[in-house]
VOVO-767527 format. One record per residue (C-alpha): y, x, z. Coordinates in pm, whole numbers, always signed. Layout:
<r><yy>Y</yy><xx>X</xx><zz>Z</zz></r>
...
END
This chain:
<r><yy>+0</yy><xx>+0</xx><zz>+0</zz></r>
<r><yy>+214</yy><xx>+287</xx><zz>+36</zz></r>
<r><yy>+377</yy><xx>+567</xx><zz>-176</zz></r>
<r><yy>+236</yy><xx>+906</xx><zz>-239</zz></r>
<r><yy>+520</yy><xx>+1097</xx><zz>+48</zz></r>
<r><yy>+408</yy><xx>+846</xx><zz>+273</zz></r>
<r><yy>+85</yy><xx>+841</xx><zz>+297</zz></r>
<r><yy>+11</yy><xx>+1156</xx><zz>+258</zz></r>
<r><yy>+254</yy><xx>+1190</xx><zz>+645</zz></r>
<r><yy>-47</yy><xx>+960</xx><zz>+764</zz></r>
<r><yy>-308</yy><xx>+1180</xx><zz>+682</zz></r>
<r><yy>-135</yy><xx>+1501</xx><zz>+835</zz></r>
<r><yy>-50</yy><xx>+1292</xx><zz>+1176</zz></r>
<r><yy>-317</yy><xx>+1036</xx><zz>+1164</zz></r>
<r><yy>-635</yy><xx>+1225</xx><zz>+1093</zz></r>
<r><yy>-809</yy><xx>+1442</xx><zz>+1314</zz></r>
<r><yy>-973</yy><xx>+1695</xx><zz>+1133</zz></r>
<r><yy>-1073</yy><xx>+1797</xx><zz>+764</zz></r>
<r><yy>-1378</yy><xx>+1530</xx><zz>+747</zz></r>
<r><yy>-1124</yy><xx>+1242</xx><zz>+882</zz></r>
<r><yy>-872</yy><xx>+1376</xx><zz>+553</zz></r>
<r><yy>-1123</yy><xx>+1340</xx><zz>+345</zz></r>
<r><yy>-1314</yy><xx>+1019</xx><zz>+424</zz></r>
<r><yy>-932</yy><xx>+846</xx><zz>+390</zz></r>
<r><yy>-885</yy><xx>+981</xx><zz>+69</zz></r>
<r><yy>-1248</yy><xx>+871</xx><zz>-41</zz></r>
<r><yy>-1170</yy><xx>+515</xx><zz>+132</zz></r>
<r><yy>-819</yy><xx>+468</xx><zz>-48</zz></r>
<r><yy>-952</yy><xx>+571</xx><zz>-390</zz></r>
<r><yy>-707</yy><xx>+880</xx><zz>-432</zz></r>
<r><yy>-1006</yy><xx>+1148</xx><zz>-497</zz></r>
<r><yy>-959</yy><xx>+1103</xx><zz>-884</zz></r>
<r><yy>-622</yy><xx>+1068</xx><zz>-922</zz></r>
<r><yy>-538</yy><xx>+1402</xx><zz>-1067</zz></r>
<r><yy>-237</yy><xx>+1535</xx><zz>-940</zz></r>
<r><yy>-193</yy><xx>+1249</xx><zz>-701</zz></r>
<r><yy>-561</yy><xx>+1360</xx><zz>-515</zz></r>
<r><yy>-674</yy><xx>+1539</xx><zz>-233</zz></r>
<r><yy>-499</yy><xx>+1898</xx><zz>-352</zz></r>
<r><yy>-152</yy><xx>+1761</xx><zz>-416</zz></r>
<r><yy>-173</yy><xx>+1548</xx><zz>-44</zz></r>
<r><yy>-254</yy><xx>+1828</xx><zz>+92</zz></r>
<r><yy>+43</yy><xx>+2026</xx><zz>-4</zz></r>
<r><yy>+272</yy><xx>+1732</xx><zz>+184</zz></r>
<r><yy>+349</yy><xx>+1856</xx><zz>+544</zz></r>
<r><yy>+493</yy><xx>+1617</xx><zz>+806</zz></r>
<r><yy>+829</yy><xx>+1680</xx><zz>+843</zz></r>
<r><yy>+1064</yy><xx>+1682</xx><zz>+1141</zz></r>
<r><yy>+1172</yy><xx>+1322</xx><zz>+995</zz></r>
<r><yy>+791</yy><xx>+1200</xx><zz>+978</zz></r>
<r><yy>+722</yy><xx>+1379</xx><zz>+1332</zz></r>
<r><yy>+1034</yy><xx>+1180</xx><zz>+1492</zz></r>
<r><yy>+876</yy><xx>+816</xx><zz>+1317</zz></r>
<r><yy>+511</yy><xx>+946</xx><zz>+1486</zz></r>
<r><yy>+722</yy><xx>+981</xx><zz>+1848</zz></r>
<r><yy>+577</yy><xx>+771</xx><zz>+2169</zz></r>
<r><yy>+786</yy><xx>+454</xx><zz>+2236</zz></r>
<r><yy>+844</yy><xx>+366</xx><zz>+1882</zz></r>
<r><yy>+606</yy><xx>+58</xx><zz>+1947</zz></r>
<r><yy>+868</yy><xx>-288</xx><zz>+1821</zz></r>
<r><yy>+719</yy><xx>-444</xx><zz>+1505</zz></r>
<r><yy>+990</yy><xx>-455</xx><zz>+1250</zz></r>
<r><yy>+1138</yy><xx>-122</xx><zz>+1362</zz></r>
<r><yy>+1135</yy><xx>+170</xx><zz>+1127</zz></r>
<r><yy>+1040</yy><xx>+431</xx><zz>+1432</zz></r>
<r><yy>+660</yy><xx>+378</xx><zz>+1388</zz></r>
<r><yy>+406</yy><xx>+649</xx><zz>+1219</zz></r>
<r><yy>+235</yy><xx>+529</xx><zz>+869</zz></r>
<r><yy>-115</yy><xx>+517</xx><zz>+1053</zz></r>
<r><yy>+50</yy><xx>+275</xx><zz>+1351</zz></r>
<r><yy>+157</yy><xx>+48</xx><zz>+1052</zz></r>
<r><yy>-210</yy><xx>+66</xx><zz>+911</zz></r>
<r><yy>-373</yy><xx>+1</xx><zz>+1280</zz></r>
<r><yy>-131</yy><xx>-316</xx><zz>+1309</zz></r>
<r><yy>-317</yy><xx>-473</xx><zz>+937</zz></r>
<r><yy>-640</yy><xx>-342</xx><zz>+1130</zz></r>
<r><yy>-574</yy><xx>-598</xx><zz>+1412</zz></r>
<r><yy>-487</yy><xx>-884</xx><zz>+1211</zz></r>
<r><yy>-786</yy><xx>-764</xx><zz>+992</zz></r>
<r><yy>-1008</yy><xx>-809</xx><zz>+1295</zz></r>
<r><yy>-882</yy><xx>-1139</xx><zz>+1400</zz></r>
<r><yy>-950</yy><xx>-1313</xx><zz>+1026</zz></r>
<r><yy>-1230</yy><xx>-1165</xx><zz>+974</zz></r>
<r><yy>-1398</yy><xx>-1312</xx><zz>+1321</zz></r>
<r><yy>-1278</yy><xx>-1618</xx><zz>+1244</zz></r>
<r><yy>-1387</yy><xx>-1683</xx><zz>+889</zz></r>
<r><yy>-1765</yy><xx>-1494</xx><zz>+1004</zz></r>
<r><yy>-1804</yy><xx>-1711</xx><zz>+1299</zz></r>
<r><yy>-1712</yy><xx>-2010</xx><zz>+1103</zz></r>
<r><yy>-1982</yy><xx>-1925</xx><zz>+804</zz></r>
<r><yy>-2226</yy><xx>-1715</xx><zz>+1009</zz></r>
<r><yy>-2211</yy><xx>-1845</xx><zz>+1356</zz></r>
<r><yy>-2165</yy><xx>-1444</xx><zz>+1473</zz></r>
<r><yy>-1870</yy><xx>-1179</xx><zz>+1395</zz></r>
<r><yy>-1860</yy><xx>-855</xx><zz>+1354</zz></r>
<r><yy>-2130</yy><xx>-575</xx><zz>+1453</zz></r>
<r><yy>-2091</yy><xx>-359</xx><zz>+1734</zz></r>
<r><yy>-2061</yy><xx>-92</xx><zz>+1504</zz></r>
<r><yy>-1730</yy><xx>-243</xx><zz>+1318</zz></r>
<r><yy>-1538</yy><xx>-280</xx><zz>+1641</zz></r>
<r><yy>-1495</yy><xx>+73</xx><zz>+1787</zz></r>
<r><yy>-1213</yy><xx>+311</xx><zz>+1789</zz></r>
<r><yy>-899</yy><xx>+374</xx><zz>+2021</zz></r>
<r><yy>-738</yy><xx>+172</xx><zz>+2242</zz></r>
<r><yy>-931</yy><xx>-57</xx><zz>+2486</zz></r>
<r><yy>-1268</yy><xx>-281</xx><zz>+2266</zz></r>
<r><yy>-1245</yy><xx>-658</xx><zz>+2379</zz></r>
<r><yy>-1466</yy><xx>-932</xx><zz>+2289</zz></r>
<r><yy>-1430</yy><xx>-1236</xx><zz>+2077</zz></r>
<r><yy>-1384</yy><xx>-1607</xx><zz>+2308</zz></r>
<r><yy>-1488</yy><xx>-1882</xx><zz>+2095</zz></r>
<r><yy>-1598</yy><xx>-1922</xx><zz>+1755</zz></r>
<r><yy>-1918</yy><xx>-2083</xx><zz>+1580</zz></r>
<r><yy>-2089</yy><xx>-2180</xx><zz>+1272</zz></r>
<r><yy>-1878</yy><xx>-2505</xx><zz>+1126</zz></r>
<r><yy>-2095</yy><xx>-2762</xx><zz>+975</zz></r>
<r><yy>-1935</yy><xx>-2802</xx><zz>+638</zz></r>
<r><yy>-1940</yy><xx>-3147</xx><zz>+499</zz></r>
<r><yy>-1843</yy><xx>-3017</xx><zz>+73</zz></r>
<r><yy>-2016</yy><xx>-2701</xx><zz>-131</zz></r>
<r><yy>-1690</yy><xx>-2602</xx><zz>-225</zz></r>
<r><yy>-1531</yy><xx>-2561</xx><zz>+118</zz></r>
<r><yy>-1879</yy><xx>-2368</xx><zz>+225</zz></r>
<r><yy>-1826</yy><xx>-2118</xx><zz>-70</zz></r>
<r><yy>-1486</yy><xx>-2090</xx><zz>+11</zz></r>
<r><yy>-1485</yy><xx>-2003</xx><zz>+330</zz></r>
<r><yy>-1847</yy><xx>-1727</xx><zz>+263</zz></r>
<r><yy>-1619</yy><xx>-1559</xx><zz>-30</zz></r>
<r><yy>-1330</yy><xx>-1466</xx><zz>+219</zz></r>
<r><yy>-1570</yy><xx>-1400</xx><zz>+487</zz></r>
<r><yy>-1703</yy><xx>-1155</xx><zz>+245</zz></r>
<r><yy>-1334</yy><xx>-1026</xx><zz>+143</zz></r>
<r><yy>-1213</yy><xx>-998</xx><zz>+508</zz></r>
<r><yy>-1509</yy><xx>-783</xx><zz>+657</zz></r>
<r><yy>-1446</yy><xx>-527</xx><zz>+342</zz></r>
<r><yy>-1106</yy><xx>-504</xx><zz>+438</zz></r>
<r><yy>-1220</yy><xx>-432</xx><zz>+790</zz></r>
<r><yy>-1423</yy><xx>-150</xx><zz>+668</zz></r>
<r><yy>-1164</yy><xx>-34</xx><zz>+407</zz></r>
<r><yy>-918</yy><xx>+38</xx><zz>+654</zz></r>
<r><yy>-1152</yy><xx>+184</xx><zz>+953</zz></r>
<r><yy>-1269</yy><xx>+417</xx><zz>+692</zz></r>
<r><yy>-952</yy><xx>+481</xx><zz>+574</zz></r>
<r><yy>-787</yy><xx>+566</xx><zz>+920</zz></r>
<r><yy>-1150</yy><xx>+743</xx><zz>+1047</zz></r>
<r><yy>-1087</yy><xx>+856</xx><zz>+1424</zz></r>
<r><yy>-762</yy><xx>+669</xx><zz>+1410</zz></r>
<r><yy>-880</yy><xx>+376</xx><zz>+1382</zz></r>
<r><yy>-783</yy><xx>+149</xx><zz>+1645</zz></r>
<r><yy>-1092</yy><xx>-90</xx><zz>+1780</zz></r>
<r><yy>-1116</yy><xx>-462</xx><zz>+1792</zz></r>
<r><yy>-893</yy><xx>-604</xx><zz>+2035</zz></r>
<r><yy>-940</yy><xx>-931</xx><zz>+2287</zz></r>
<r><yy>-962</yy><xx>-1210</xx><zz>+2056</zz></r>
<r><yy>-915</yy><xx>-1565</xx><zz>+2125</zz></r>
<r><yy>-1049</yy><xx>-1811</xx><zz>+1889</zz></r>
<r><yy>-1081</yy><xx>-2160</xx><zz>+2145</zz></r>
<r><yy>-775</yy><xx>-2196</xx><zz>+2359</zz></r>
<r><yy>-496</yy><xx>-2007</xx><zz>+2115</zz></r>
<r><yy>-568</yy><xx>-2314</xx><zz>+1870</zz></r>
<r><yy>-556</yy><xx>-2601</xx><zz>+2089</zz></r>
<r><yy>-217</yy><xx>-2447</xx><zz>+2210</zz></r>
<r><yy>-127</yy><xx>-2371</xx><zz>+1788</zz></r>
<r><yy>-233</yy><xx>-2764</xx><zz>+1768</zz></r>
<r><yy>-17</yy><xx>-2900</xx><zz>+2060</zz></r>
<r><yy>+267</yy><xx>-2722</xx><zz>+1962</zz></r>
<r><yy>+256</yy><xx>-2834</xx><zz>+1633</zz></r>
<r><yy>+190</yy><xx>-3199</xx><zz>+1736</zz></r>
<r><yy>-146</yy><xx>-3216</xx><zz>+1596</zz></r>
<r><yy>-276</yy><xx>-3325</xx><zz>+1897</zz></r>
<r><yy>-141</yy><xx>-3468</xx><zz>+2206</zz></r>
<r><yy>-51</yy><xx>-3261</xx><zz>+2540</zz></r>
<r><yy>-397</yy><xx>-3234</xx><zz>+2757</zz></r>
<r><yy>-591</yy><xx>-3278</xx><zz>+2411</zz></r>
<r><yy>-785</yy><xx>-2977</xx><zz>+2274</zz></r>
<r><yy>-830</yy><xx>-2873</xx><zz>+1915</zz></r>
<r><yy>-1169</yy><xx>-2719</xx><zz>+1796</zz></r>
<r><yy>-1121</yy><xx>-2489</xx><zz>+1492</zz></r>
<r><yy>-1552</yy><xx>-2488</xx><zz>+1463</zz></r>
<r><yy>-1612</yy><xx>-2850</xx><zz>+1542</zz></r>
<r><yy>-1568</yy><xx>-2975</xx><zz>+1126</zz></r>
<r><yy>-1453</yy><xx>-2916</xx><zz>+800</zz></r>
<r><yy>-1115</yy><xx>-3041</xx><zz>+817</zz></r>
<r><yy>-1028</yy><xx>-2862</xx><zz>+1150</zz></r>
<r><yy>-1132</yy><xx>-2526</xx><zz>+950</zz></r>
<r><yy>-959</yy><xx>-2583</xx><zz>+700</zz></r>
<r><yy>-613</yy><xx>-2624</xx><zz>+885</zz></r>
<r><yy>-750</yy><xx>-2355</xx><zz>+1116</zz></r>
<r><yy>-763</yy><xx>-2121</xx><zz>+830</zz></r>
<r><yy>-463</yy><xx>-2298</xx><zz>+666</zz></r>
<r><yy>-272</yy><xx>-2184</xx><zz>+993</zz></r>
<r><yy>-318</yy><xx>-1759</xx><zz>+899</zz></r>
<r><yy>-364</yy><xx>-1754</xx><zz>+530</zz></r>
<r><yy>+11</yy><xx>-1803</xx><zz>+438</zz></r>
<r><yy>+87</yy><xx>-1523</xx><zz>+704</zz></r>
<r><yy>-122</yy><xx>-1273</xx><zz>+566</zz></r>
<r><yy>+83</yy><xx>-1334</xx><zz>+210</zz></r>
<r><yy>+393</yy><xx>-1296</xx><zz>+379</zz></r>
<r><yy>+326</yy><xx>-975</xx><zz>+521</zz></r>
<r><yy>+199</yy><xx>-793</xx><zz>+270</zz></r>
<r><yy>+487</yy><xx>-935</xx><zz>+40</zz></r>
<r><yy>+725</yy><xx>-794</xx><zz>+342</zz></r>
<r><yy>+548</yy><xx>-477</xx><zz>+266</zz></r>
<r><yy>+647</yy><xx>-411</xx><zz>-102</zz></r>
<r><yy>+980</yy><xx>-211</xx><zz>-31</zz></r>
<r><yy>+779</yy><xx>+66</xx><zz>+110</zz></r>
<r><yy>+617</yy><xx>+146</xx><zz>-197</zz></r>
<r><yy>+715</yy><xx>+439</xx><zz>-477</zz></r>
<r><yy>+402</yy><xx>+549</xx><zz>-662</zz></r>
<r><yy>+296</yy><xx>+292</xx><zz>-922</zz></r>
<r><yy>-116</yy><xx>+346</xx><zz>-854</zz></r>
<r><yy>-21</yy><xx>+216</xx><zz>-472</zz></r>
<r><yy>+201</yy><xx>-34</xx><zz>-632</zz></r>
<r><yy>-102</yy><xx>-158</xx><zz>-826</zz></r>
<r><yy>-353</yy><xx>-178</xx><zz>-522</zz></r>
<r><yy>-97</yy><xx>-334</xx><zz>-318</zz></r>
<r><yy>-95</yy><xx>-574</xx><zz>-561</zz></r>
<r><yy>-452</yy><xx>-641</xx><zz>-572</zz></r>
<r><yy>-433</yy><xx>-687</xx><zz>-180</zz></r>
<r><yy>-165</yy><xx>-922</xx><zz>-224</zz></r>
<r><yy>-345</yy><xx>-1101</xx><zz>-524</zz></r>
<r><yy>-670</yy><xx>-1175</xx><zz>-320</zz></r>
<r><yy>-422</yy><xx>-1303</xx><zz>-28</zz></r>
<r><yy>-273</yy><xx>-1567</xx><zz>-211</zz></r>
<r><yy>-585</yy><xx>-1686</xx><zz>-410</zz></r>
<r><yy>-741</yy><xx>-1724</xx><zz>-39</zz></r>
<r><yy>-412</yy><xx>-1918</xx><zz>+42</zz></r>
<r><yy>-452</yy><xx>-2141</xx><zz>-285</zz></r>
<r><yy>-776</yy><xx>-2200</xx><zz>-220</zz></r>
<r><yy>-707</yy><xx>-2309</xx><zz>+140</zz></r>
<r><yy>-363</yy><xx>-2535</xx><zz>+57</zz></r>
<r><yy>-552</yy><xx>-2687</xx><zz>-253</zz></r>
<r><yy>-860</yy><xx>-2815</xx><zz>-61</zz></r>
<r><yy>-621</yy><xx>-2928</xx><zz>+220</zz></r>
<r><yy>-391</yy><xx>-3187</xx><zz>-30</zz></r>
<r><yy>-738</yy><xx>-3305</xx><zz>-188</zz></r>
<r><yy>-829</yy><xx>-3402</xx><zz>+157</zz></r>
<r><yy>-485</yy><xx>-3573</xx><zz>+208</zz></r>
<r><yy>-424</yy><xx>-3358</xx><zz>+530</zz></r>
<r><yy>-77</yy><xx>-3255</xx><zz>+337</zz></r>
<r><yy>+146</yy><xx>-3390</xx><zz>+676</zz></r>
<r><yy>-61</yy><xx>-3207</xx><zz>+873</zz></r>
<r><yy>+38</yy><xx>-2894</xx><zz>+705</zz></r>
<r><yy>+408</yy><xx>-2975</xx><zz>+712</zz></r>
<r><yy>+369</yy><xx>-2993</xx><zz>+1126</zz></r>
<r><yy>+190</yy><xx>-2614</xx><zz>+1114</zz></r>
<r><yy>+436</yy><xx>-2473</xx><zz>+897</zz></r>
<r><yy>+735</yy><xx>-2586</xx><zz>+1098</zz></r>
<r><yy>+516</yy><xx>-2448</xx><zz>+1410</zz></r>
<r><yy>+489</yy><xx>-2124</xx><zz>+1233</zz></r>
<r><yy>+869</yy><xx>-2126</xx><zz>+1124</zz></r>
<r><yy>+996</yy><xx>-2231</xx><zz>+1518</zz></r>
<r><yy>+784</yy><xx>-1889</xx><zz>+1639</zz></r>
<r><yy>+907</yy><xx>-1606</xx><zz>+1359</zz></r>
<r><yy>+1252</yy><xx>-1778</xx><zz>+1346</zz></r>
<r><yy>+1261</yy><xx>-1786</xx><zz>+955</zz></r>
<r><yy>+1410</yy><xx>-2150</xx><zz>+966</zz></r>
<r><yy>+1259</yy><xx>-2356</xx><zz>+644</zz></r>
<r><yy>+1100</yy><xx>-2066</xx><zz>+481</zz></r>
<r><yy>+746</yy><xx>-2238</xx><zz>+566</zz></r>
<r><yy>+608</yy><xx>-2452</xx><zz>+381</zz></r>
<r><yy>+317</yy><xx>-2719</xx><zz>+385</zz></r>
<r><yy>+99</yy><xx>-2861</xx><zz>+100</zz></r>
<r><yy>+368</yy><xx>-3147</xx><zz>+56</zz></r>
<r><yy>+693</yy><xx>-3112</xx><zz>+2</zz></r>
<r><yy>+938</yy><xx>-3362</xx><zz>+91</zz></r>
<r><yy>+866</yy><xx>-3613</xx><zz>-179</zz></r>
<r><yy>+531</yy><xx>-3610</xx><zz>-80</zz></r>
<r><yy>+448</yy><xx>-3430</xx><zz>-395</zz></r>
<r><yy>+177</yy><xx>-3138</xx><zz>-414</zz></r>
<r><yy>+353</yy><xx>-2789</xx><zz>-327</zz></r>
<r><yy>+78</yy><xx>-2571</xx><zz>-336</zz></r>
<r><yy>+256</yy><xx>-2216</xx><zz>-356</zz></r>
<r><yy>+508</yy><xx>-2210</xx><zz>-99</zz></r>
<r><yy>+848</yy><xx>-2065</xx><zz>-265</zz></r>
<r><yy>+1170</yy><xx>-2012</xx><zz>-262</zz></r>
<r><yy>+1425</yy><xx>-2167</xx><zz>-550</zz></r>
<r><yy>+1350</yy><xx>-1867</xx><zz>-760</zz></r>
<r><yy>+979</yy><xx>-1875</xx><zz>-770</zz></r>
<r><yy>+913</yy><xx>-1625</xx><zz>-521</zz></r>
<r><yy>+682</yy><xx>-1540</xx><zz>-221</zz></r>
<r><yy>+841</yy><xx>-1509</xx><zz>+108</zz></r>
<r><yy>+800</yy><xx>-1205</xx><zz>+340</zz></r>
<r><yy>+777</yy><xx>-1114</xx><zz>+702</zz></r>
<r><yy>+819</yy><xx>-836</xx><zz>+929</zz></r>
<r><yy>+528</yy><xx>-704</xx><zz>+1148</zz></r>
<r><yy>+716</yy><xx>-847</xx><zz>+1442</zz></r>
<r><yy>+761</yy><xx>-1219</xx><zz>+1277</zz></r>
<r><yy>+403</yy><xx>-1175</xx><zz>+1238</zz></r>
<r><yy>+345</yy><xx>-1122</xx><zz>+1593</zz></r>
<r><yy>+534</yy><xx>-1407</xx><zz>+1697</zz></r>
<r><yy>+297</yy><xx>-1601</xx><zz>+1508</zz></r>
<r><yy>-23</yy><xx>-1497</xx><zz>+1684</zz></r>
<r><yy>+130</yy><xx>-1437</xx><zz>+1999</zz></r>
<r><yy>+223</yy><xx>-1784</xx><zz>+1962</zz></r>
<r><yy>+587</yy><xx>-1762</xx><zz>+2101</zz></r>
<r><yy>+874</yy><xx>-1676</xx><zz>+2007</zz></r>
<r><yy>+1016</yy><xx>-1418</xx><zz>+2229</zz></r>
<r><yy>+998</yy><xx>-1034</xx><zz>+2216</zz></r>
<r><yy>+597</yy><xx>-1006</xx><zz>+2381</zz></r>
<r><yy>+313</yy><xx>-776</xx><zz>+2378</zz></r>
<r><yy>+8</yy><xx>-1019</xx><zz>+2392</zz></r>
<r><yy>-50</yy><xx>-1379</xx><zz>+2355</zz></r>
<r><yy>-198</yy><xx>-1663</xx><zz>+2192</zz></r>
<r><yy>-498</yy><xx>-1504</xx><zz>+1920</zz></r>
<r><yy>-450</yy><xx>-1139</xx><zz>+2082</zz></r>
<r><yy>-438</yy><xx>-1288</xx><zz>+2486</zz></r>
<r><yy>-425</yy><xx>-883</xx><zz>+2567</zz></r>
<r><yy>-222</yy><xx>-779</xx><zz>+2277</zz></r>
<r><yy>-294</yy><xx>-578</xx><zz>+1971</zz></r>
<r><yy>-418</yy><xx>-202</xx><zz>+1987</zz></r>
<r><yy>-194</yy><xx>+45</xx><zz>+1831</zz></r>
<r><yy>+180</yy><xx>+156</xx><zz>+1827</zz></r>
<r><yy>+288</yy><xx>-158</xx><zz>+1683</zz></r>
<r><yy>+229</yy><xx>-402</xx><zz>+1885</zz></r>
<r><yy>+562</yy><xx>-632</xx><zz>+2017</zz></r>
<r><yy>+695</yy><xx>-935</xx><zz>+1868</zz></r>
<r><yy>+1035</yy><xx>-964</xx><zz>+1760</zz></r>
<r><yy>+1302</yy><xx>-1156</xx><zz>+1983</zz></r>
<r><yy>+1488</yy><xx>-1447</xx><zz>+1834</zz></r>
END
C-alpha cells in the first residue's frame, strides 16, 4: 500500500533480522521487481526523519508520528477482527492458534458461531470473504514477520447488541445476535464492510510508486466488491432502513457528519455505492476508524469490538 521510500523505512525498523527482511519482501511480492527488489530496499537506510516517526509515544491514530510497521500492525488488528467474524459465522471456529501470535498481549475471541443461512447466495458470500480475510491475515503476519502484532481481545456478542441499541435497531435492555440468522449477519457484516473501504481509500495519499499504487488498488477493489456484495443482498431483503440507522451510528462515532450512507437513500431508492456528489469513495483516518470499533466517540484506547484495545503503536481513537 505504500511507496518504495516508505516501505523500505519499515523493513530497516520493523524487521528483526535478515530472514524477517526477506520473508516481507517475499510476502509483499517485491522479490522480482528489478530495481524496485530486495537490492535496491536494501540500499534505503532509516533516516533521522524515519527514526523520529518510529519514536515511543507516537501512538494517536490519525497522527503522522507513527512508524510504517505501527500503521501495518493497526490493518493487522482490524484484519483479525473481520476475519473472526466472517470464520465463525461460516465455520463455527476462527482462527488457529498458530495465526494469532506475535507482540503485544494474545486475547481470545467472546462470541461468535456458525449462522444458519437461509439463501445459497448469502452462504457463498459470506465463505468467499472468509476465504479473502484469513489471506489477508497471513499476508500481513508474513509480511511484518517478528513484528507482527498478535490477535487482540475480541468481542463479537456484547459490542453488537451495544452497535444495535445505539443505532436503534433494537430497544434498550434488548440484545442483538450477529450468529442467530441470515439477516442479523448480513447487517452484522454490513456494519464493517463500508469501514474497511474507507480506510484503505484514506490510505491512497501515502502512496508514490505505481506497482504499490496497483496492489493498493487490488486491496481496495476486493473491499468494495465485499461491500457490494453485502449492501446488494441487504436492499433485496428490504432491510434498506435498517442500514440508514447503522450508517448514521457509524457517522455519530467518527464525526464525519452525512458522509455514511445506507442501502437507501432518501427517496427510498437503491444507493448501493455510498458516494459523494462526484462519484467518489469516502475516506477515514485510522483514528475515525477506531471510533467505530471502539464504539464511542471520544479519544479511547479500547472498547466496543477491541474491549482491551488494539495491539500496536496505533491504537487511540480520535476526539471529536
Amino acid at each position: 500500500m505504500f511507496g518504495i521510500r516508505y516501505a523500505a523505512s519499515m523493513i530497516n525498523r520493523s524487521a528483526e533480522n535478515e530472514q524477517d527482511r526477506r520473508r516481507f519482501l517475499r510476502a509483499a511480492g517485491m522479490t522480482g521487481l528489478g530495481v524496485v527488489g530486495a537490492g535496491a530496499l536494501g540500499g534505503f537506510a532509516a533516516g533521522p526523519a524515519a527514526a523520529a516517526a518510529a519514536r515511543p509515544g507516537a501512538a494517536e491514530a490519525g497522527s503522522g508520528g507513527v512508524s510504517d510497521s505501527a500503521v501495518l500492525n493497526f490493518a493487522l488488528n482490524l484484519e483479525y477482527l473481520e476475519a473472526e467474524f466472517y470464520l465463525h459465522a461460516v465455520t463455527g471456529h476462527g482462527l488457529g492458534d498458530e495465526m494469532t501470535t506475535g507482540t503485544g498481549a494474545r486475547g481470545g475471541v467472546v462470541g461468535g458461531r456458525a449462522v444458519r443461512f437461509e439463501t445459497r447466495a448469502a452462504r457463498q458470500y459470506a465463505r468467499e470473504i472468509a476465504g479473502d480475510e484469513k489471506a489477508h491475515v497471513q499476508f500481513l503476519r508474513s509480511a511484518l514477520g517478528s513484528a507482527a502484532v498478535s490477535r487482540p481481545a475480541i468481542d463479537l456478542q456484547s459490542s453488537f447488541t451495544a452497535a444495535a441499541q445505539a443505532a436503534g435497531l433494537v430497544k434498550p435492555g434488548r440484545g442483538f445476535d450477529p450468529f442467530a440468522c441470515e439477516e442479523n449477519f448480513l447487517l452484522a457484516a454490513f456494519l464493517f464492510e463500508d469501514v474497511g473501504v474507507t480506510a484503505y481509500k484514506g490510505a491512497a495519499p501515502l502512496i508514490s510508486n505505481k506497482t504499490y499504487l496497483e496492489a493498493a488498488a487490488g486491496i481496495l477493489a476486493v473491499e468494495a466488491y465485499h461491500a457490494g456484495n453485502i449492501r446488494s443482498a441487504l436492499y433485496q431483503r428490504g432491510d434498506g432502513e435498517a442500514t440508514v440507522k447503522l450508517a448514521k451510528a457509524r457517522a455519530s462515532l467518527d464525526g464525519t457528519g452525512s458522509d455514511d450512507q445506507g442501502v437507501i437513500d432518501n427517496r427510498g431508492q437503491a444507493n448501493i455505492v455510498p458516494a459523494d456528489a462526484n462519484g467518489i469513495a469516502y475516506s477515514r483516518s485510522p483514528g475515525q476508524v477506531l471510533n467505530i470499533v471502539y464504539l464511542t466517540g471520544k479519544a479511547a484506547t479500547s472498547g466496543g469490538f477491541f474491549p482491551k484495545g488494539v495491539n500496536g503503536e496505533v491504537n487511540t481513537s480520535a476526539g471529536h
